[in-house]
Legacy VTK file of the C-alpha trace (Angstrom):
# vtk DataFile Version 3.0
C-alpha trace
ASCII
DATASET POLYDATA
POINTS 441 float
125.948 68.320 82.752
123.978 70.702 80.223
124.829 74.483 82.293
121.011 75.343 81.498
119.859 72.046 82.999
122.049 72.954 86.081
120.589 76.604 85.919
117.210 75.155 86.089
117.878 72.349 88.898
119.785 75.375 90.657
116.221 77.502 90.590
113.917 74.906 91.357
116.468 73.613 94.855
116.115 77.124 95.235
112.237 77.645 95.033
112.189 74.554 96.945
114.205 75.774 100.085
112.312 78.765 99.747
108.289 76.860 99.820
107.423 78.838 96.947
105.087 75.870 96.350
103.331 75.566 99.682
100.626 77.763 100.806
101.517 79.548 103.906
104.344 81.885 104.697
107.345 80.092 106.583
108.628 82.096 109.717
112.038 80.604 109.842
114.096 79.492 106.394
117.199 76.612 106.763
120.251 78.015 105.870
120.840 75.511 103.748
118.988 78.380 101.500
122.198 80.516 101.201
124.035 77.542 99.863
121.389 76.745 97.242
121.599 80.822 96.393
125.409 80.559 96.322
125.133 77.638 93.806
122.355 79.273 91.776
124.715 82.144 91.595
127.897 80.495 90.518
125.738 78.696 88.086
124.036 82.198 86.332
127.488 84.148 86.731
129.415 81.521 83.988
126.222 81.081 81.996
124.385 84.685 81.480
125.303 88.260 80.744
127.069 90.576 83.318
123.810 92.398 84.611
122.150 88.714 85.447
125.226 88.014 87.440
125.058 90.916 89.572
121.139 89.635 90.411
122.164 87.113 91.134
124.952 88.356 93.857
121.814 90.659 94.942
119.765 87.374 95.387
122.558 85.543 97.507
122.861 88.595 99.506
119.254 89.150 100.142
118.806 85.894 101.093
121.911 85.742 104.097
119.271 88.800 104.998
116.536 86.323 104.948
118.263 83.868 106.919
119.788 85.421 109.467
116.815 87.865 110.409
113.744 86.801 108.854
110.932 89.115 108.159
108.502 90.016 105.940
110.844 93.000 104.736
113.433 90.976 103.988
110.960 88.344 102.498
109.805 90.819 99.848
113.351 92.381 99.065
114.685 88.599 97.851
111.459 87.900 95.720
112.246 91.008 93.923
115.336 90.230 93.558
114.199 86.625 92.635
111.334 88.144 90.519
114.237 90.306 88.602
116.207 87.078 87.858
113.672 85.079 86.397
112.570 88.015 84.146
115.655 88.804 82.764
116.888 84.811 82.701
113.627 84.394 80.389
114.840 87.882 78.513
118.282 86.434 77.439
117.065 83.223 76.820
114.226 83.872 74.223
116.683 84.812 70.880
118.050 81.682 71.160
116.011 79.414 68.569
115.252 76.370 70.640
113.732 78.956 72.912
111.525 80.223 70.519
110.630 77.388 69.278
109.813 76.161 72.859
107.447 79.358 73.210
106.119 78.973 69.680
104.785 75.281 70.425
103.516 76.440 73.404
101.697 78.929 71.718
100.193 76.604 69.136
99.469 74.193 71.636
97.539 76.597 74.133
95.094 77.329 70.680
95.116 73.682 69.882
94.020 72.832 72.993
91.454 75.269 73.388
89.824 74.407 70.151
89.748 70.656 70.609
86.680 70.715 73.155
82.798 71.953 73.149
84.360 75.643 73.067
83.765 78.493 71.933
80.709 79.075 72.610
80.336 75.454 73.868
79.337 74.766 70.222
80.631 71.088 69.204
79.616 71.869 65.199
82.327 74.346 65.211
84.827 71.561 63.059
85.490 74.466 60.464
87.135 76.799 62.686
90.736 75.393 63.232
91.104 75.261 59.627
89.374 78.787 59.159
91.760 80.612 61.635
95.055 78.654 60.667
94.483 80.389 57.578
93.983 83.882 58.675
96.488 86.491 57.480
97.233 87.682 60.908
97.523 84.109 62.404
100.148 82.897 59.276
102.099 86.620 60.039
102.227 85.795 63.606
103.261 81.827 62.715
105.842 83.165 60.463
107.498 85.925 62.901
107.830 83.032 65.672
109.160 80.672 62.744
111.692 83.018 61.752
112.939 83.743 65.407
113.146 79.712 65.946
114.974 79.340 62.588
112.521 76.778 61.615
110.585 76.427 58.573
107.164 77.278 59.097
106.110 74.588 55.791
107.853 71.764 57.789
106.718 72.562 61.072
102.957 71.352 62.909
101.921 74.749 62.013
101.207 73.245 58.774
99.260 70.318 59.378
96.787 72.380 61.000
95.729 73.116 65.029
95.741 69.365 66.430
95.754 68.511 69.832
98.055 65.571 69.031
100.681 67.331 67.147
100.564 70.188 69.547
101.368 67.485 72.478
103.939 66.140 70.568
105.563 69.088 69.167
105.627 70.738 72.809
107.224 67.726 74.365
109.886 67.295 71.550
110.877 70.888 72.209
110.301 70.610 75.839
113.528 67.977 75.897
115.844 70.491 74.785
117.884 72.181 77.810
116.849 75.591 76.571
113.418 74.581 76.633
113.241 72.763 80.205
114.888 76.057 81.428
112.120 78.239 79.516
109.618 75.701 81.050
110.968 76.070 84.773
111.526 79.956 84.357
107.564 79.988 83.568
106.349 77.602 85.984
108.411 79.800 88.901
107.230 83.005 87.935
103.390 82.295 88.877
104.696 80.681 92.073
106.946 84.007 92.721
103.986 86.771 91.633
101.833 85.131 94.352
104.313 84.691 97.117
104.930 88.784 96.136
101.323 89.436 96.528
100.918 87.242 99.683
103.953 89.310 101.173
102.663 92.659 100.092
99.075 92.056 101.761
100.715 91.282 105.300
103.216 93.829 104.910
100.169 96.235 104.619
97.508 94.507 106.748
100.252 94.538 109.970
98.860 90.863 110.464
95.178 92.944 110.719
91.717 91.994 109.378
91.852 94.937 106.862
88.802 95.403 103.794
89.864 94.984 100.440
89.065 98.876 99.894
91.381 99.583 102.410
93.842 97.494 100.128
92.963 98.831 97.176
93.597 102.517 98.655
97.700 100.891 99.886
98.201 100.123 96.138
96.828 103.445 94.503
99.478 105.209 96.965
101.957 102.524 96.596
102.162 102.879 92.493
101.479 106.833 92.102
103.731 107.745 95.089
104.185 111.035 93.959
100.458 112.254 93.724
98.967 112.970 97.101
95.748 112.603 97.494
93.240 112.296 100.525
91.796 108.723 99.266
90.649 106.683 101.720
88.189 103.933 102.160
84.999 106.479 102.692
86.026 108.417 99.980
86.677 105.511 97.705
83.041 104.474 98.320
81.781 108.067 97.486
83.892 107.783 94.339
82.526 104.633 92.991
79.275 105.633 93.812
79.382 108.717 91.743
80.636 106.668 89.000
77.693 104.210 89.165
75.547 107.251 88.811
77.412 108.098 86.349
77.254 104.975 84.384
73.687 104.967 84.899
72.922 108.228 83.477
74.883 107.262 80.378
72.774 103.939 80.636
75.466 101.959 80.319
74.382 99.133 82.875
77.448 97.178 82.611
79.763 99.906 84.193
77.284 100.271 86.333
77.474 97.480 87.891
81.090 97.202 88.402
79.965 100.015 90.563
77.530 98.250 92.779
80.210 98.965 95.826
83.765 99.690 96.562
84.163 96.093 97.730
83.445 94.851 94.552
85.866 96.952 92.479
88.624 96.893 94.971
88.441 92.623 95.064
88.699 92.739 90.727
91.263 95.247 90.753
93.415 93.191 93.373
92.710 89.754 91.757
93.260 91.385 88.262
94.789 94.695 87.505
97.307 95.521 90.456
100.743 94.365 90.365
101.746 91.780 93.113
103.470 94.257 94.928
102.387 97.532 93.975
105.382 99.479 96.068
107.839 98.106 93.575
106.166 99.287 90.410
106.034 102.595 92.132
105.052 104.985 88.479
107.155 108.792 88.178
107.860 108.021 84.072
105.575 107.512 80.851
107.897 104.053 80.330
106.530 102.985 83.744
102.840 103.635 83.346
103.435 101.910 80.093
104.992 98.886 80.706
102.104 98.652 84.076
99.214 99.192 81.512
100.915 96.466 78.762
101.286 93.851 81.955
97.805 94.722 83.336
96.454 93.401 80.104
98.804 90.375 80.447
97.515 89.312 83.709
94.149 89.903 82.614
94.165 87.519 80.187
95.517 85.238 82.441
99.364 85.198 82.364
101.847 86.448 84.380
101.471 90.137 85.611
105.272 90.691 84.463
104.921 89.657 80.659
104.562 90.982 77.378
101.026 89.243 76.124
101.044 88.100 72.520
98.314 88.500 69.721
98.297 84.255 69.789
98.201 84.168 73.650
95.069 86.548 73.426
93.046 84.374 71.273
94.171 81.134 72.827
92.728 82.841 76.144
89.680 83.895 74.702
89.060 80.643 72.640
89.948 79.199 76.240
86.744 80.626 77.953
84.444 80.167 74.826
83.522 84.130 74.850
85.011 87.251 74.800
86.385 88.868 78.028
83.904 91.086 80.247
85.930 94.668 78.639
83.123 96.831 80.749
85.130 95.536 84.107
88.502 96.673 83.407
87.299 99.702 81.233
85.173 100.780 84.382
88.751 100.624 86.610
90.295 102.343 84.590
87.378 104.927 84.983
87.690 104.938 88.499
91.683 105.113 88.501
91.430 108.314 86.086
88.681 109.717 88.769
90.813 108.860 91.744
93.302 110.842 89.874
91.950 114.126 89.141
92.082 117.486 91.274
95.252 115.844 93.272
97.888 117.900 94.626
101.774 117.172 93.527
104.571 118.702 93.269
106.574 120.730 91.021
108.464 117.881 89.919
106.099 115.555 89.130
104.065 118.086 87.320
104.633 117.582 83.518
104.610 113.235 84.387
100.781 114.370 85.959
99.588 115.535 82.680
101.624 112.848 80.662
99.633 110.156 83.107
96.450 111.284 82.438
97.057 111.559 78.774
98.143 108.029 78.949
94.888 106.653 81.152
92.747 108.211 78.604
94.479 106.268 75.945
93.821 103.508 78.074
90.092 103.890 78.858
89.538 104.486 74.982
91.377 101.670 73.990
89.154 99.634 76.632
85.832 101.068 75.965
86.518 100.088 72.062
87.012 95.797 73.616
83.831 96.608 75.522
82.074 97.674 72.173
83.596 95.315 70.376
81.690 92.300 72.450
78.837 94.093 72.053
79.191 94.393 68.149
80.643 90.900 67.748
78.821 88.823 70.830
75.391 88.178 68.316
77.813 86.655 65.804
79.462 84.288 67.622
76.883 81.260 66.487
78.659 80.808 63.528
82.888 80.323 62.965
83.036 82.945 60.442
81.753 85.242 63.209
84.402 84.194 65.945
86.755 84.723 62.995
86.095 88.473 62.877
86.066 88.312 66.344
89.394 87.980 67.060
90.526 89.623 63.680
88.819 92.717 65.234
90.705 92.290 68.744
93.723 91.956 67.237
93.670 94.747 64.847
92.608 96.576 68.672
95.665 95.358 70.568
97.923 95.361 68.099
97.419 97.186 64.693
96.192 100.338 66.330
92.805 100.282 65.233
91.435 101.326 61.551
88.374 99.355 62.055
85.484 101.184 59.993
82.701 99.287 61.543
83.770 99.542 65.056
83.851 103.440 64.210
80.565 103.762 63.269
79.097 101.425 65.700
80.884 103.522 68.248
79.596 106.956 66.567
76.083 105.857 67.050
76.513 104.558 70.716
77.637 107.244 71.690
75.660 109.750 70.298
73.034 107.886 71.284
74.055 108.743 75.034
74.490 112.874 74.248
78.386 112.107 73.672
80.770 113.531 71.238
83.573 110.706 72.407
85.022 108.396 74.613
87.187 110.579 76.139
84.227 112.656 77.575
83.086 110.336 79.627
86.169 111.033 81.630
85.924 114.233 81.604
82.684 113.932 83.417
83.955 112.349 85.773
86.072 115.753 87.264
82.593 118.130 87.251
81.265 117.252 91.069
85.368 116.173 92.037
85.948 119.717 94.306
83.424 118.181 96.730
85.540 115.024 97.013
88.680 116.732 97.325
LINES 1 442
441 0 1 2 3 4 5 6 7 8 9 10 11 12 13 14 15 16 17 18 19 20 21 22 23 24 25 26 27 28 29 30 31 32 33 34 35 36 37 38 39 40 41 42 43 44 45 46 47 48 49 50 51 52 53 54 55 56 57 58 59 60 61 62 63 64 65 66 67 68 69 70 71 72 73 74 75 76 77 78 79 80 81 82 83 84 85 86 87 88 89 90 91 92 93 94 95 96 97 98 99 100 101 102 103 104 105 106 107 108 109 110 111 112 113 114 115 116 117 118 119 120 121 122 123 124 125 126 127 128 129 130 131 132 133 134 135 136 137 138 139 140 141 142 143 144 145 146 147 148 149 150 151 152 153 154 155 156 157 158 159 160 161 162 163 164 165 166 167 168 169 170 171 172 173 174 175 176 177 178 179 180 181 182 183 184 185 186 187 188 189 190 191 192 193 194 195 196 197 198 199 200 201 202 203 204 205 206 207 208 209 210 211 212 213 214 215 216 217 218 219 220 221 222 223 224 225 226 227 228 229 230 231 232 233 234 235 236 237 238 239 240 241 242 243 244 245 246 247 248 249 250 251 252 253 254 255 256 257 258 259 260 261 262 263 264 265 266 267 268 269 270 271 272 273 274 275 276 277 278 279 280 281 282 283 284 285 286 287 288 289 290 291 292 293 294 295 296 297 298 299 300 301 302 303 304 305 306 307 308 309 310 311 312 313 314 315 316 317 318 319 320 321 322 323 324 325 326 327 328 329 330 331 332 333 334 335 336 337 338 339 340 341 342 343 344 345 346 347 348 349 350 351 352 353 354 355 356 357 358 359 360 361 362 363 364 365 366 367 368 369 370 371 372 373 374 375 376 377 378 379 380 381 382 383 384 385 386 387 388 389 390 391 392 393 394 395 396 397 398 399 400 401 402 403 404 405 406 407 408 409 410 411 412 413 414 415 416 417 418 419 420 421 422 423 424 425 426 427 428 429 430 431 432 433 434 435 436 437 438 439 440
């Protein structure tokens, strides 16, 4: 047998034992478990790299901890190491041509797909559009980086023939036969079922099994991912701080942000569906890399893929040609308001110091970066009736995400916004948000 295809039947006996797939959390796991973990183990060790074969030993072990004294404790300590697995299975895997091959069909496929029915816009007279963004110089640069990584010629390939539906289906289940891409397949399809057994876990590990508010959750996972800023948040305090930042938002008349303000509820129930990691505690933030790599997979999840994944410029069109407008950028612009807030006039200590200005430097990258997608629907929305318009649409976000910018229009439309609301930048706005913080604090 193919040692991938026994990799991949060794995960998903695994997953099985483990009812990743069924709703509620078991009390009580068979130990026939620990012999699917010994297999999965003996099956990574020959197959992968050194450092997946220790995880895999850490997975085996944490689940004879599982086993023998079951617990939400030991629960979460063997998805992370489960979580870890997966991760760095899908990192070894993906240099490996047939692998990116698999992910480049399933790239083309997810844009096929999406521009096959009444969307975007739910405008059927859109027939020009396929053809229009196939030819796009970013699209072909993004066709031909994936083509070169799969060793495949992009001329040859479905790529050429245009976004199909047909070809995509085909194309995706010709690659999809290969052992590297059923394991790339299974390695996706377990990592949704592990982030929301890990969020699951978290909430009862931090409820205590009690009815708790989702701003008392919210308040767990700002402590649990900036452990080393104190601060005396709590759910009254929470409230006060979102409702300052709605009259905020309101005195900038910016109605969208605020909104998102309308009550703590509210922004706590986004941020938990949306922008927190699964299990906040173990993406715990004390280095710039950290806050990084949170900020690139809150984007991911918020274009709907995994939290734990690197999203690419094809992924975010596919997901924005998938809901037929662009994404509401005033919601996760106005968290990131509110985390920045939270943030300011906190004690810390000596340590942590020079990461606390490095943090905030980095959020109010963030919020600028996000306040430019939330002027960029505005700019772009009134174009969207026509292809050429959802064209520069997602030329625009793309050049955002991924080329850092340089867009001359989006400058000047931002200039006059702001300006417009007695503001020299973006970054102010922040700023505003520390003048009435003593009272808070």
């Amino acid at each position: 047998m193919d040692p991938l295809l026994d990799i991949r039947d060794s995960l998903n006996e695994f997953a099985s034992a483990l009812h990743l797939e069924e709703d509620e959390l078991p009390a009580v796991f068979d130990a026939e478990l620990l012999d699917h973990a010994q297999r999965l183990e003996d099956a990574v060790s020959a197959e992968f790299s050194m450092s997946l074969a220790k995880r895999s030993v850490a997975l085996r072990l944490a689940t004879k901890l599982l086993v023998e004294e079951p617990s939400p404790d030991a629960m979460a300590m063997l998805l992370v190491e489960f979580q870890g697995m997966i991760v760095e299975i899908a990192r070894e895997l993906r240099p490996h041509p047939q692998a990116s091959e698999w992910h480049m069909a399933r790239q083309f496929s997810e844009i096929s797909e999406h521009l096959s029915g009444p969307k975007p816009a739910e405008n059927q007279g859109f027939v020009e559009l396929p053809r229009m963004l196939l030819h796009a110089d970013w699209v072909q640069d993004e066709f031909a980086k994936l083509a070169g990584a799969a060793d495949v010629s992009l001329a040859r390939c479905p790529v050429a023939r245009g976004f199909s539906k047909i070809s995509a289906k085909r194309w995706t289940k010709r690659t999809g036969k290969t052992s590297y891409g059923q394991l790339c397949a299974a390695v996706d399809f377990l990592q949704n079922g592990i982030e929301f057994r890990s969020r699951q876990v978290w909430f009862l590990r931090r409820t205590d099994g009690e009815e708790r508010s989702l701003s008392h959750l919210y308040v767990c996972a700002q402590a649990d991912l900036f452990p080393d800023f104190h601060r005396a948040l709590n759910e009254h305090s929470l409230a006060l701080e979102v409702a300052k930042l709605k009259g905020l938002a309101m005195g900038l008349q910016i109605s969208e942000f605020s909104l998102c303000f309308e009550t703590a509820e509210w922004m706590a129930q986004y941020a938990l569906n949306y922008l927190v990691p699964p299990a906040p505690n173990d993406w715990a933030i004390r280095q710039p890399g950290q806050l990084a790599h949170l900020l690139r997979s809150r984007m991911s999840r918020w274009y709907f893929y995994c939290f734990e994944h690197r999203l690419a410029p094809l992924e975010m069109a596919a997901s924005v040609l998938r809901i037929g407008r662009p994404l509401f950028y005033e919601r996760v612009a106005a968290h990131a308001l509110l985390e920045y807030s939270i943030l300011q006039g906190i004690a810390f200590t000596r340590s942590s110091a020079a990461f606390y200005l490095e943090a905030l430097t980095a959020l109010e990258r963030e919020f600028s970066l996000l306040f430019d997608g939330y002027l960029l629907r505005h700019l772009h929305y009134p174009r969207l009736k026509t292809p050429q318009g959802w064209l520069t649409y997602l030329r625009a976000l793309h050049n955002l995400h991924f080329q850092g910018g340089n867009d001359e229009e989006l400058d000047a439309y931002r200039h006059v916004f702001l300006t417009r609301r007695g503001l020299r930048s973006t970054v102010e706005i922040l700023y505003r948000t520390a003048e009435s913080h003593s009272a808070l604090n």
